[in-house]
VMD Tcl script that builds the backbone (N, CA, C; Angstrom):
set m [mol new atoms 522]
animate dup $m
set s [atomselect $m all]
$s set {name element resname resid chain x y z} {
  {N N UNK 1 A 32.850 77.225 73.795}
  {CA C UNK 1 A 33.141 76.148 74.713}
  {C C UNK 1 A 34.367 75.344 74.244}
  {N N UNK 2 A 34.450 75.130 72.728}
  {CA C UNK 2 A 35.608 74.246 72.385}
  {C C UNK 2 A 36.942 75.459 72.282}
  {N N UNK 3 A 36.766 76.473 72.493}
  {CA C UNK 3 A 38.283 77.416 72.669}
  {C C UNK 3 A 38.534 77.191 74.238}
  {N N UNK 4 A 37.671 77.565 75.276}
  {CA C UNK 4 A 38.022 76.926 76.253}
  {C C UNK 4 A 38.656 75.753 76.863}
  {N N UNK 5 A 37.804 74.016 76.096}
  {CA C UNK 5 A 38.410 73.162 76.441}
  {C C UNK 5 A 40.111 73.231 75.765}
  {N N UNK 6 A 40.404 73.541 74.659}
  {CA C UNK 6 A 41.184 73.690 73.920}
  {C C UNK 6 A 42.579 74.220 75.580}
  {N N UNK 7 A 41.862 75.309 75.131}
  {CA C UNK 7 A 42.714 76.257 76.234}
  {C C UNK 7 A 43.214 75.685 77.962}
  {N N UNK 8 A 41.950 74.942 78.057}
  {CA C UNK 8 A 42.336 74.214 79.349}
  {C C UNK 8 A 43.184 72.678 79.100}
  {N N UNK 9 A 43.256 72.174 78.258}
  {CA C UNK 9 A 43.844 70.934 77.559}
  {C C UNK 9 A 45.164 71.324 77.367}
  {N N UNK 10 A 45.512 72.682 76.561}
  {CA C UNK 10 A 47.357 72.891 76.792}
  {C C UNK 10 A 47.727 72.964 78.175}
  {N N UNK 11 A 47.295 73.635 78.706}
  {CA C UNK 11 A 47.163 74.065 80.452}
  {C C UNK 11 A 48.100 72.663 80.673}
  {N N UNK 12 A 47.162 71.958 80.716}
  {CA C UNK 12 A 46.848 70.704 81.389}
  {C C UNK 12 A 48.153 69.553 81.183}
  {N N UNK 13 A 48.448 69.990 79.791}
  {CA C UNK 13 A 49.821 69.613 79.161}
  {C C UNK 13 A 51.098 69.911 79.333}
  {N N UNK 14 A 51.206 71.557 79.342}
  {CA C UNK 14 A 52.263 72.302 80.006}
  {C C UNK 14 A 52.236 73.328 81.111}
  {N N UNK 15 A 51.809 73.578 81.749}
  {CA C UNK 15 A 51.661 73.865 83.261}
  {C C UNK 15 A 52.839 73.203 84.162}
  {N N UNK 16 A 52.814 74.281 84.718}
  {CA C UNK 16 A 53.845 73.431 85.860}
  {C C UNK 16 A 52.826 72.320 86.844}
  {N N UNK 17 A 51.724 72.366 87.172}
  {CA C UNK 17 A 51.353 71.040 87.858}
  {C C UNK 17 A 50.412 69.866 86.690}
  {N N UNK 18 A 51.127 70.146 85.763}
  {CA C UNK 18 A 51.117 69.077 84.363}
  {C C UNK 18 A 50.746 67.832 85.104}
  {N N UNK 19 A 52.082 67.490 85.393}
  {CA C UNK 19 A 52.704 65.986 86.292}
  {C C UNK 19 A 51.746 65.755 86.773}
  {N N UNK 20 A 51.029 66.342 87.990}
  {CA C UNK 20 A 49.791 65.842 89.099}
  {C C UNK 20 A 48.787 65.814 88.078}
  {N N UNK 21 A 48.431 66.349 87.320}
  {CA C UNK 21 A 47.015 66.601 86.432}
  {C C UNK 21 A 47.407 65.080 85.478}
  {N N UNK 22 A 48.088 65.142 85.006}
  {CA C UNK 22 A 48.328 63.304 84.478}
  {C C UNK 22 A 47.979 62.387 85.164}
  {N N UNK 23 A 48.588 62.356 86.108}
  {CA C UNK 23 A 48.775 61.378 87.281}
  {C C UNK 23 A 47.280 61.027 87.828}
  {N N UNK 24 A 46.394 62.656 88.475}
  {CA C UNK 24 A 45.400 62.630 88.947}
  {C C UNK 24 A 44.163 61.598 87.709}
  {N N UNK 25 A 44.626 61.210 86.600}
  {CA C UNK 25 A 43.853 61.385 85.392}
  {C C UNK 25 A 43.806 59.721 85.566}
  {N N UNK 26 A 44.469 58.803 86.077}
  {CA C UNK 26 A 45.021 57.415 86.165}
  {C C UNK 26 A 43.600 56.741 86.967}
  {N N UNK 27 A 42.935 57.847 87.896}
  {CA C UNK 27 A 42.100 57.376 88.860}
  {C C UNK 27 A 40.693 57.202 87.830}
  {N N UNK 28 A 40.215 56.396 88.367}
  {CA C UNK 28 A 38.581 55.974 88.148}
  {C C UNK 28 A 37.483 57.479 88.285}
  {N N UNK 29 A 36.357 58.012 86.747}
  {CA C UNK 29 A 36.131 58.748 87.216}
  {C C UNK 29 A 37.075 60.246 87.371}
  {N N UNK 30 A 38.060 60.143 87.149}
  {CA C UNK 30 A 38.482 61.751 86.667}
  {C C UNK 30 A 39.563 61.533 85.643}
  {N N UNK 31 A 38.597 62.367 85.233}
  {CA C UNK 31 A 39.375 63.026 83.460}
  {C C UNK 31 A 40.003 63.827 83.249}
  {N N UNK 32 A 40.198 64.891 82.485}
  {CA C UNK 32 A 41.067 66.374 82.401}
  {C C UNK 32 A 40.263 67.408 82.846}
  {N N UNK 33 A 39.251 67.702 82.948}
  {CA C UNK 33 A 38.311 68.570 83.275}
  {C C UNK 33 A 38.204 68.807 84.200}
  {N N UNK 34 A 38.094 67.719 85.187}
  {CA C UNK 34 A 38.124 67.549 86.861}
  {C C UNK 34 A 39.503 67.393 87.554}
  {N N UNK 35 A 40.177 66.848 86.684}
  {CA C UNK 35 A 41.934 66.574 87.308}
  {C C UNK 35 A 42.236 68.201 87.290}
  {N N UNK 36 A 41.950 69.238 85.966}
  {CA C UNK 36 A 42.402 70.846 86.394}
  {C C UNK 36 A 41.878 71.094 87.429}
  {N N UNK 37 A 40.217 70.880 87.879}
  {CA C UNK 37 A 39.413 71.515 88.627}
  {C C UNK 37 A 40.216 71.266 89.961}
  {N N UNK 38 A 40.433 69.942 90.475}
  {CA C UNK 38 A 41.019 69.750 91.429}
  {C C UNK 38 A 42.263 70.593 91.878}
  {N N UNK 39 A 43.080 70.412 90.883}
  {CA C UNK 39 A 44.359 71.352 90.937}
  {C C UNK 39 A 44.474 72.654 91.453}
  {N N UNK 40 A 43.924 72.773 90.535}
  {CA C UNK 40 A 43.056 74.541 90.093}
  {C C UNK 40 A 42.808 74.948 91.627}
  {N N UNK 41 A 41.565 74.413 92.567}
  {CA C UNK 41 A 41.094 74.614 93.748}
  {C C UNK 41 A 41.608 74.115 94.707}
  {N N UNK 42 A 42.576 73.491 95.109}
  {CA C UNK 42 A 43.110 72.674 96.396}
  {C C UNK 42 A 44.910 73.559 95.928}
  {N N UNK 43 A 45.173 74.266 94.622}
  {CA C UNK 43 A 46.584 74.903 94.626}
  {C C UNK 43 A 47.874 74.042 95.236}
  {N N UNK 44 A 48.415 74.295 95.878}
  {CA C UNK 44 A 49.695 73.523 96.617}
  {C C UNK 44 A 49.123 72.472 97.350}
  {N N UNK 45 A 49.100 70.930 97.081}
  {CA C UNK 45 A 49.371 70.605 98.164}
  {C C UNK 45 A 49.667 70.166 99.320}
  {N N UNK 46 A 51.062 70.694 99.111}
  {CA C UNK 46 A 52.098 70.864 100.391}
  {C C UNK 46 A 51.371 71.910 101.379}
  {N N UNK 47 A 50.553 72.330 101.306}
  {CA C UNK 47 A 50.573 73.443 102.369}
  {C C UNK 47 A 49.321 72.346 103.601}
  {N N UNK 48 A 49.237 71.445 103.111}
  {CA C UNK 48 A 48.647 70.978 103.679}
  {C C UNK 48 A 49.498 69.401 104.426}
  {N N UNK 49 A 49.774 69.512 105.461}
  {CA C UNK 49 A 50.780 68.386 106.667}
  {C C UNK 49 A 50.247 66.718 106.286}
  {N N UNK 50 A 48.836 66.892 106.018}
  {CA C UNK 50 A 48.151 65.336 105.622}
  {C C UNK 50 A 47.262 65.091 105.233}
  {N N UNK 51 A 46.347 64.095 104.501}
  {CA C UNK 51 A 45.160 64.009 104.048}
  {C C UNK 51 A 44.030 64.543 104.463}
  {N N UNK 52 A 44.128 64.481 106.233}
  {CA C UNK 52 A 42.884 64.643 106.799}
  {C C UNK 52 A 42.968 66.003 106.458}
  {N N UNK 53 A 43.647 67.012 106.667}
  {CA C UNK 53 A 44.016 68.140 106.483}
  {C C UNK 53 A 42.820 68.936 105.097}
  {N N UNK 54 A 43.346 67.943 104.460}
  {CA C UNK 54 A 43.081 68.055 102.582}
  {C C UNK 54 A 41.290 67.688 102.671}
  {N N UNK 55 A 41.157 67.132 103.729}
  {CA C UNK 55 A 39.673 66.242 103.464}
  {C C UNK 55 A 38.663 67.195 104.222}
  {N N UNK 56 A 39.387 67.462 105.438}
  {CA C UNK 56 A 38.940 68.755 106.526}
  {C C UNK 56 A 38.765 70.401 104.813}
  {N N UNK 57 A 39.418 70.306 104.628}
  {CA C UNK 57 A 39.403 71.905 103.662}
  {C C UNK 57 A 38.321 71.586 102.716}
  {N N UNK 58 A 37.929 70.243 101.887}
  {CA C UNK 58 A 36.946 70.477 101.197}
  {C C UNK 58 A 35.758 69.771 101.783}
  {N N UNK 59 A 35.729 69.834 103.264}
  {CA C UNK 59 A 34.590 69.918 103.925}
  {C C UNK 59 A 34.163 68.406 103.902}
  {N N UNK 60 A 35.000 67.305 103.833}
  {CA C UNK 60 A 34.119 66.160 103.716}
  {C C UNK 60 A 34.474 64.962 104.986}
  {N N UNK 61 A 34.797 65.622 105.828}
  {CA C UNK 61 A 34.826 65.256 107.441}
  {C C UNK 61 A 33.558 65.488 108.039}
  {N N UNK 62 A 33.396 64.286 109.168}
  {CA C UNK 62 A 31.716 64.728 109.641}
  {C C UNK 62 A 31.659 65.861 111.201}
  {N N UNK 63 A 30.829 66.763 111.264}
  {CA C UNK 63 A 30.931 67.322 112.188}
  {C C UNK 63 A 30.812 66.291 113.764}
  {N N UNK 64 A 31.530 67.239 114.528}
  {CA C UNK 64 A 31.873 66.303 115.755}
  {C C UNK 64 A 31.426 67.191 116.984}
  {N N UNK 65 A 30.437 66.188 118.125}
  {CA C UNK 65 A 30.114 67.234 119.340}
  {C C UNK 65 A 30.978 66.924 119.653}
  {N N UNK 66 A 31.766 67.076 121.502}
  {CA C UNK 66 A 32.325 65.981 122.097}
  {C C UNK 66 A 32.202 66.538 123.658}
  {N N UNK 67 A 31.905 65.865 124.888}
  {CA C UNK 67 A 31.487 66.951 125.946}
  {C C UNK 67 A 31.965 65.425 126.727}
  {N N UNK 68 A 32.646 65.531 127.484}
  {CA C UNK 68 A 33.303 64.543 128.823}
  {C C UNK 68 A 33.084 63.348 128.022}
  {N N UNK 69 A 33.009 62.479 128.391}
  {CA C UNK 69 A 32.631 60.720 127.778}
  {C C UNK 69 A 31.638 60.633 126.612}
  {N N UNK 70 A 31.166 61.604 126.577}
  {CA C UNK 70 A 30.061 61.809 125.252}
  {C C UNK 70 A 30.447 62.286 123.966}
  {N N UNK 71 A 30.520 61.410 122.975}
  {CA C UNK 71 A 31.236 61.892 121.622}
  {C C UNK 71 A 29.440 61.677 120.259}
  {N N UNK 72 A 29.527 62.588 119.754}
  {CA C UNK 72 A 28.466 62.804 118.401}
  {C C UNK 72 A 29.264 63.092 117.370}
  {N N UNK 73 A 28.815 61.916 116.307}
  {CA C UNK 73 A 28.841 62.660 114.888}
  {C C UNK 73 A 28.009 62.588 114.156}
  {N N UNK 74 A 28.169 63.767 113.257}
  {CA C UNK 74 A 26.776 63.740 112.495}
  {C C UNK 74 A 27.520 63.996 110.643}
  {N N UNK 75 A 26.625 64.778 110.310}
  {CA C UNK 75 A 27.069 64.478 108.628}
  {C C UNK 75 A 28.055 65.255 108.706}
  {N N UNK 76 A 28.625 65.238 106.942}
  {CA C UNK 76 A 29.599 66.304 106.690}
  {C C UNK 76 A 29.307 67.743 107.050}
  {N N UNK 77 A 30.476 68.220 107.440}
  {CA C UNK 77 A 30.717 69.941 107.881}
  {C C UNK 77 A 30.537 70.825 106.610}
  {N N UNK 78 A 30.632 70.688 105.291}
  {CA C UNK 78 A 30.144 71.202 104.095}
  {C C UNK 78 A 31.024 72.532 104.282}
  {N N UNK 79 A 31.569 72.684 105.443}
  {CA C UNK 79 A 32.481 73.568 105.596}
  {C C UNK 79 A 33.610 74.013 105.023}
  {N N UNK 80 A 33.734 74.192 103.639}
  {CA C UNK 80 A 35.016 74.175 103.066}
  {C C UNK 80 A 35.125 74.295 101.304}
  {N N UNK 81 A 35.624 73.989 100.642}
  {CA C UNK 81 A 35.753 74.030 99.639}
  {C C UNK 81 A 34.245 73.630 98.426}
  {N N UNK 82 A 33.500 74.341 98.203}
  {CA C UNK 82 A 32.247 73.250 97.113}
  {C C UNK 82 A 32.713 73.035 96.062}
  {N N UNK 83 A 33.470 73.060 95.071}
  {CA C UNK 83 A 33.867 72.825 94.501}
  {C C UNK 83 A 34.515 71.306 93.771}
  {N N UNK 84 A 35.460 71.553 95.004}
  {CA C UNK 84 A 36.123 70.020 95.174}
  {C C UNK 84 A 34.930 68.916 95.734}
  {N N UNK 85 A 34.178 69.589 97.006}
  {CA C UNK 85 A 33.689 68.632 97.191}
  {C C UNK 85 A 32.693 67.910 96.516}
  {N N UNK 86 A 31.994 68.737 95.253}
  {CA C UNK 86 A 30.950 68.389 94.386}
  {C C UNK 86 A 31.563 67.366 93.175}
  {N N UNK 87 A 32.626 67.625 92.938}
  {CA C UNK 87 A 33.833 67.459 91.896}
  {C C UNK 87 A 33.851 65.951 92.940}
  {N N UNK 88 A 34.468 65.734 93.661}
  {CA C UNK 88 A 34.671 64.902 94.105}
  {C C UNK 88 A 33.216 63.555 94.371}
  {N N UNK 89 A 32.314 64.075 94.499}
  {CA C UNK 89 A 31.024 63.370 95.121}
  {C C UNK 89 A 30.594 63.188 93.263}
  {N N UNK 90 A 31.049 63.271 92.504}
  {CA C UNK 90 A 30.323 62.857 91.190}
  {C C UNK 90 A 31.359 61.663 90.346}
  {N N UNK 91 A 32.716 62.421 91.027}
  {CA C UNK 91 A 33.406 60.866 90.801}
  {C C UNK 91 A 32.993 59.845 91.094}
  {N N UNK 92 A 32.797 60.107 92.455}
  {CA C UNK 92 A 32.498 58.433 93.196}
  {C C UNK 92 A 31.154 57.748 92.540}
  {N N UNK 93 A 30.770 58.284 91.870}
  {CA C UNK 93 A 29.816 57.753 91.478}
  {C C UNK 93 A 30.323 56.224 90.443}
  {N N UNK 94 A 31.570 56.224 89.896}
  {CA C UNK 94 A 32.052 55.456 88.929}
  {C C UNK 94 A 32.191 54.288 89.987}
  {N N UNK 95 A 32.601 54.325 91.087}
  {CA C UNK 95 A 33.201 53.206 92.034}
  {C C UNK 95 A 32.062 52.334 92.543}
  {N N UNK 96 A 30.688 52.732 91.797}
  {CA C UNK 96 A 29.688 51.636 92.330}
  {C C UNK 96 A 30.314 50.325 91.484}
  {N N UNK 97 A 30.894 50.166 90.373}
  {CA C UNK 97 A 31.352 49.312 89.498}
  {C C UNK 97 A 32.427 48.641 90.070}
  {N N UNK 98 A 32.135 47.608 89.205}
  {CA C UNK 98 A 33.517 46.374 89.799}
  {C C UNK 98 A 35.095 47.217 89.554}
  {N N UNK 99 A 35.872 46.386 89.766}
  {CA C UNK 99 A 37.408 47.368 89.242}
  {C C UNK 99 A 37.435 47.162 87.701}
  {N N UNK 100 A 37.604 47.576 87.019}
  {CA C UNK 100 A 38.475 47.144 85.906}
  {C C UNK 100 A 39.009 47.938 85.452}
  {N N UNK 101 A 40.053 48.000 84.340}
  {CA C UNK 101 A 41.126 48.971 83.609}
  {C C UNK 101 A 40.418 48.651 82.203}
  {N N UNK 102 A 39.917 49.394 81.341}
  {CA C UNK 102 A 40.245 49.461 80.022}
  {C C UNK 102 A 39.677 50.666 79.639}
  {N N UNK 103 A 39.553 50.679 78.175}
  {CA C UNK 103 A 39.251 52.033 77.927}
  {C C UNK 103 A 39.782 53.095 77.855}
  {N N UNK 104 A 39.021 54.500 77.807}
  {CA C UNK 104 A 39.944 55.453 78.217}
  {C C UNK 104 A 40.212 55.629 79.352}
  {N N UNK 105 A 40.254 54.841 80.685}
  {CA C UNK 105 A 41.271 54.945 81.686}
  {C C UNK 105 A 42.485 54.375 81.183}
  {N N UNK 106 A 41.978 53.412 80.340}
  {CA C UNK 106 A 43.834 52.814 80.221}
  {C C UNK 106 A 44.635 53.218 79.523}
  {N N UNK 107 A 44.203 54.067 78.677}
  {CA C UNK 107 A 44.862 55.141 77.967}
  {C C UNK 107 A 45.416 56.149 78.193}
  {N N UNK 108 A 44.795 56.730 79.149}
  {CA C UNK 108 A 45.557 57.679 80.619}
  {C C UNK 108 A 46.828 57.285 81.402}
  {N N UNK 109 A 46.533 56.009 81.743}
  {CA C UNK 109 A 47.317 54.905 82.594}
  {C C UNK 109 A 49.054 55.584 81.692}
  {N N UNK 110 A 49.032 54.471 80.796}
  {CA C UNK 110 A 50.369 54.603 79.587}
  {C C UNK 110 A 50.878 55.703 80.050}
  {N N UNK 111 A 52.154 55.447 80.207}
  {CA C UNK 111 A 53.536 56.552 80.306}
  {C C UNK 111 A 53.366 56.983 81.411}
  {N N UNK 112 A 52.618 56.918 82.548}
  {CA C UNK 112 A 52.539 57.041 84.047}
  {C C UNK 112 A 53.444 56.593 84.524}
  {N N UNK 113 A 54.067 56.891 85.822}
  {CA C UNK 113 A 54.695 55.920 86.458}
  {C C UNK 113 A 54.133 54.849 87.272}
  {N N UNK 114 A 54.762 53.907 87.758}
  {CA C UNK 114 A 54.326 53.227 88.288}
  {C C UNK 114 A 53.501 52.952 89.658}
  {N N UNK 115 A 54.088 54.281 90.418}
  {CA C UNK 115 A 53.064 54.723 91.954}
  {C C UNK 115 A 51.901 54.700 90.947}
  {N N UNK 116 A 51.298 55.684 90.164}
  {CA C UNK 116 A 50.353 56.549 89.547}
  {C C UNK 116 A 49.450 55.516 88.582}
  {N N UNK 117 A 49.953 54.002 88.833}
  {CA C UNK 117 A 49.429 52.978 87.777}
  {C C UNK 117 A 48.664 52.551 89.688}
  {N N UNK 118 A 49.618 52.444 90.485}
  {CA C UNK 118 A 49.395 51.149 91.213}
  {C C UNK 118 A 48.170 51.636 91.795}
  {N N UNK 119 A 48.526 52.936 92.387}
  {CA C UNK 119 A 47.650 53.550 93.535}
  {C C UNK 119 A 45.759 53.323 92.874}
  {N N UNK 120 A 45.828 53.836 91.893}
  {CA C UNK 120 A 44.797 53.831 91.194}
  {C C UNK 120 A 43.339 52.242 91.057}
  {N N UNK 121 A 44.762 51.441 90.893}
  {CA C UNK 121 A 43.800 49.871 91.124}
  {C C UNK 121 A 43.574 49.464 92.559}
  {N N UNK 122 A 44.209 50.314 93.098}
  {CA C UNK 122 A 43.942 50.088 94.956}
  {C C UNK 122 A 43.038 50.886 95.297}
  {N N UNK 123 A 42.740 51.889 94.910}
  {CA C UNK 123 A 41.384 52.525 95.222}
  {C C UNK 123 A 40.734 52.233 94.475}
  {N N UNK 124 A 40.351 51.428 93.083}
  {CA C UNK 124 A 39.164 50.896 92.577}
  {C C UNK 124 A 38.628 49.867 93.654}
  {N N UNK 125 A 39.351 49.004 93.990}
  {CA C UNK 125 A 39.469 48.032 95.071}
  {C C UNK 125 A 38.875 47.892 95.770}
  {N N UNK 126 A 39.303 49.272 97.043}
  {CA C UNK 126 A 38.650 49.811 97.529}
  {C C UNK 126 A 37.661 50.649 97.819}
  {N N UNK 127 A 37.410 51.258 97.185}
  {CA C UNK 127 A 36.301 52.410 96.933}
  {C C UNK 127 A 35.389 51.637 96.292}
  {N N UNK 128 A 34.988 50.587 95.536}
  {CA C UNK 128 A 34.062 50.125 95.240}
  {C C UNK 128 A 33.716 48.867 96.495}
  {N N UNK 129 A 34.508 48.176 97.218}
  {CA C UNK 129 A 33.925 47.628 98.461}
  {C C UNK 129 A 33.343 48.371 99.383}
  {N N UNK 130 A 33.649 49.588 99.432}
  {CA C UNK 130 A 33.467 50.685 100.416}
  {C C UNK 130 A 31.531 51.116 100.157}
  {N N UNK 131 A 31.746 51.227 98.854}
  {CA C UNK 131 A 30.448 51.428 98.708}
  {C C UNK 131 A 29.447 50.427 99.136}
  {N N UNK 132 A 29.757 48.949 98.671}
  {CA C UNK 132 A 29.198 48.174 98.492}
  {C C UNK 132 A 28.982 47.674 99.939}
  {N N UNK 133 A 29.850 48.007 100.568}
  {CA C UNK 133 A 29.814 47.852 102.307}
  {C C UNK 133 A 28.231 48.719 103.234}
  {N N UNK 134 A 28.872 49.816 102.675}
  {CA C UNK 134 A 27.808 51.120 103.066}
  {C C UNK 134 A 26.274 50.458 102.660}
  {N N UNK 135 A 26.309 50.136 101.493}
  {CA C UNK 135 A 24.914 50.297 100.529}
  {C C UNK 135 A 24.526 49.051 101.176}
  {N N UNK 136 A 25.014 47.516 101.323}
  {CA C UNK 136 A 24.655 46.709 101.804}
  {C C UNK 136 A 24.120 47.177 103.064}
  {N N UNK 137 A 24.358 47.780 104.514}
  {CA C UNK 137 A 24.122 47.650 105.213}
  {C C UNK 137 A 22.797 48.947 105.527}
  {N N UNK 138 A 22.369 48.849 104.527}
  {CA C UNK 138 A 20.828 49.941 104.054}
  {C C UNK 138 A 20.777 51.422 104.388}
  {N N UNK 139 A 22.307 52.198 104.069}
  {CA C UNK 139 A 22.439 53.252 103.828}
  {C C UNK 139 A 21.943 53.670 102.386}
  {N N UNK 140 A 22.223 54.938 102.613}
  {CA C UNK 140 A 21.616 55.347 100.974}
  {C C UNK 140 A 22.586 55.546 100.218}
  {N N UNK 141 A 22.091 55.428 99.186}
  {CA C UNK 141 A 23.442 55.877 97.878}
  {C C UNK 141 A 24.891 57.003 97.969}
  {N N UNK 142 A 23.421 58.172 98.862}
  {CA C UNK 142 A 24.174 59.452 98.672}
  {C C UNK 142 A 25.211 59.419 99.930}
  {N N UNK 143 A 24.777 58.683 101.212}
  {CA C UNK 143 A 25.701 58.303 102.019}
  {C C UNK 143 A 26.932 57.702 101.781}
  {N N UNK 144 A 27.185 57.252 100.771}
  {CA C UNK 144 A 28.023 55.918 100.449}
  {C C UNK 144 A 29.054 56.893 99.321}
  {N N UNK 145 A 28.155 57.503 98.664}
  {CA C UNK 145 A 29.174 58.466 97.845}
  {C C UNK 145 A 30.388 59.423 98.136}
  {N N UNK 146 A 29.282 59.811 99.774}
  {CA C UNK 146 A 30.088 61.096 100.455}
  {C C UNK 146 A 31.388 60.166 101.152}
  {N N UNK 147 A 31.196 59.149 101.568}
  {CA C UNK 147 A 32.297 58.250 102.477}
  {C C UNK 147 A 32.916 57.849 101.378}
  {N N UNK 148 A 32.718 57.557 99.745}
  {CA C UNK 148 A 33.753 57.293 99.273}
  {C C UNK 148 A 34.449 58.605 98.254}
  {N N UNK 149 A 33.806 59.451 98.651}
  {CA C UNK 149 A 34.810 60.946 98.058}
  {C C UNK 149 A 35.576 61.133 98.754}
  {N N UNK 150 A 35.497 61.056 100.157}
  {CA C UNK 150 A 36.388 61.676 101.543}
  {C C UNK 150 A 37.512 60.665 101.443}
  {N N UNK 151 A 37.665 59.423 101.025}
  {CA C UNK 151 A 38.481 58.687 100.785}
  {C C UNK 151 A 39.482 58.181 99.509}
  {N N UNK 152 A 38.568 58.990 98.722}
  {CA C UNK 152 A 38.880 59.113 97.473}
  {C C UNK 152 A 40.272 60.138 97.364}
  {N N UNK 153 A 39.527 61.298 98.112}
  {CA C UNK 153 A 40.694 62.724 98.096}
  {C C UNK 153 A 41.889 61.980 99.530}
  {N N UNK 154 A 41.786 60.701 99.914}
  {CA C UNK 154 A 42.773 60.357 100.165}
  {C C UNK 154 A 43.859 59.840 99.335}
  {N N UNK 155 A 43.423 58.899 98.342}
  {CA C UNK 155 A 44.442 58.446 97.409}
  {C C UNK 155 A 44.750 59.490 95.927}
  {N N UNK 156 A 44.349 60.507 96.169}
  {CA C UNK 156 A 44.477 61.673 95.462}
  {C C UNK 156 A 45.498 62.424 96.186}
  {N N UNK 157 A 45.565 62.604 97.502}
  {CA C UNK 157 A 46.787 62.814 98.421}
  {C C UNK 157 A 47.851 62.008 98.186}
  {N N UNK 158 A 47.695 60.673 98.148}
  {CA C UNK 158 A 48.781 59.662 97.810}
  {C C UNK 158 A 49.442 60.036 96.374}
  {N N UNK 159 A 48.770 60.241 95.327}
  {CA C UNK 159 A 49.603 60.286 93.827}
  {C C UNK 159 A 50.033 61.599 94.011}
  {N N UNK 160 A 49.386 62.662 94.799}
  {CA C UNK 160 A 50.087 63.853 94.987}
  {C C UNK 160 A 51.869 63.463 95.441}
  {N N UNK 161 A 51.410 62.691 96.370}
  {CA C UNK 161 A 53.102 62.729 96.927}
  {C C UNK 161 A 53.963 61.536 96.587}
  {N N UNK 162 A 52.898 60.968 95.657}
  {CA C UNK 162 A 54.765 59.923 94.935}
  {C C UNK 162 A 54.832 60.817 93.655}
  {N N UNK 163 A 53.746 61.760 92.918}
  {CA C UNK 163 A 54.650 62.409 91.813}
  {C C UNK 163 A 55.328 63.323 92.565}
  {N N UNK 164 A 55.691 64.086 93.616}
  {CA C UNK 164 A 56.488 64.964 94.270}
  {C C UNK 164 A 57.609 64.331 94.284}
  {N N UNK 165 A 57.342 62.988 95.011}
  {CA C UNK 165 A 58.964 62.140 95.532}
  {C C UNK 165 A 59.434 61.938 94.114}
  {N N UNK 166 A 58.984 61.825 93.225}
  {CA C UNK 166 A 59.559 61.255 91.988}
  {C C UNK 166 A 60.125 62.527 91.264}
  {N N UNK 167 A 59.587 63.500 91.703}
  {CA C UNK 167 A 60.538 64.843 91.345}
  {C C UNK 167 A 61.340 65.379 91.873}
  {N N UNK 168 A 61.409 65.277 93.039}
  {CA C UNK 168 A 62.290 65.041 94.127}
  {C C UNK 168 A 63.767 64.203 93.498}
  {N N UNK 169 A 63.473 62.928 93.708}
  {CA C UNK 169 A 64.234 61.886 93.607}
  {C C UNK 169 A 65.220 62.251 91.359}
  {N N UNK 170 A 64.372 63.273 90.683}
  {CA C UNK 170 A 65.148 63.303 89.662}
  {C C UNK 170 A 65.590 64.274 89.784}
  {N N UNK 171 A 65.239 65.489 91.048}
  {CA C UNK 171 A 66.317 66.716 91.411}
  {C C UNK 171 A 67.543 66.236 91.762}
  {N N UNK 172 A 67.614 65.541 92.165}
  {CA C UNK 172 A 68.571 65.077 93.162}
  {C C UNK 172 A 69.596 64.192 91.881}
  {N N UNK 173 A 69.434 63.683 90.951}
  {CA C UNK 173 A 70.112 63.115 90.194}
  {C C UNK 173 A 70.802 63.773 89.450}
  {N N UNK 174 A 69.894 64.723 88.590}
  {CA C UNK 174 A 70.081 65.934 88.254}
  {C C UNK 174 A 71.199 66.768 88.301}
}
mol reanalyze $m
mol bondsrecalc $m
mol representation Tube
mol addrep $m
């Protein structure tokens, strides 16, 4: 097991999606283990036009009837990626907690850029009101988790594309 982590830890270091696996590491709740996993299973992504896109693939959109004036939704479509979406639904578990930075998140934080600092305290922010919204209004836990993973792999979309622009923006200097 420790040649593995070993092995997935250089990865993680020098890999070409290094950058995102850092970056991804800034958020509440994912570490190196889960920042590869993510990587690893969602691959490019650019191939994907927008979040919903990204949220639709690891299945954490709710299925939808819709027939003339009559619209249903019901739970998630589970349709898609398990992986991510399990990966994702065990994060959220950290966001029942107030925000704070210390620790080994803030140790992650260091030498980030600054999208990859900010984004991160905006979804503590949020994702823990989110819950606290849900749970107050006498949903269940596991309800509250799934609505804040699906939103979660939104601001996981976001650090995706300011470390892009920021590679972008040093091609171009370059």
């Amino acid at each position: 097991m420790k040649r593995i982590e070993t092995q997935i830890h250089e990865e993680a270091l020098e890999s070409e999606h290094a950058p995102v696996i850092q970056a991804l590491q800034t958020l509440r709740g994912i570490a190196e283990i889960t920042a590869v996993t993510l990587v690893a299973e969602i691959g490019q992504f650019s191939r994907f036009s927008n979040p919903r896109q990204l949220m639709s693939y690891a299945g954490l959109v709710p299925k939808e009837y819709s027939s003339g004036s009559n619209r249903w939704q019901g739970s998630i479509t589970k349709v898609g990626n398990s992986h991510i979406r399990r990966a994702l639904v065990e994060c959220s578990w950290s966001y029942r907690h107030r925000p704070s930075l210390k620790g080994e998140l803030l140790k992650r934080q260091i030498g980030q850029p600054i999208e990859a600092q900010r984004i991160p305290w905006k979804a503590q922010h949020r994702l823990n009101l989110k819950y606290n919204r849900i749970t107050s209004r006498g949903k269940t836990g596991k309800f509250a988790l799934v609505a804040v993973a699906r939103e979660l792999l939104g601001f996981i979309w976001s650090i995706r594309c300011s470390i892009e622009d920021a590679k972008l923006d040093q091609q171009k200097v370059a």
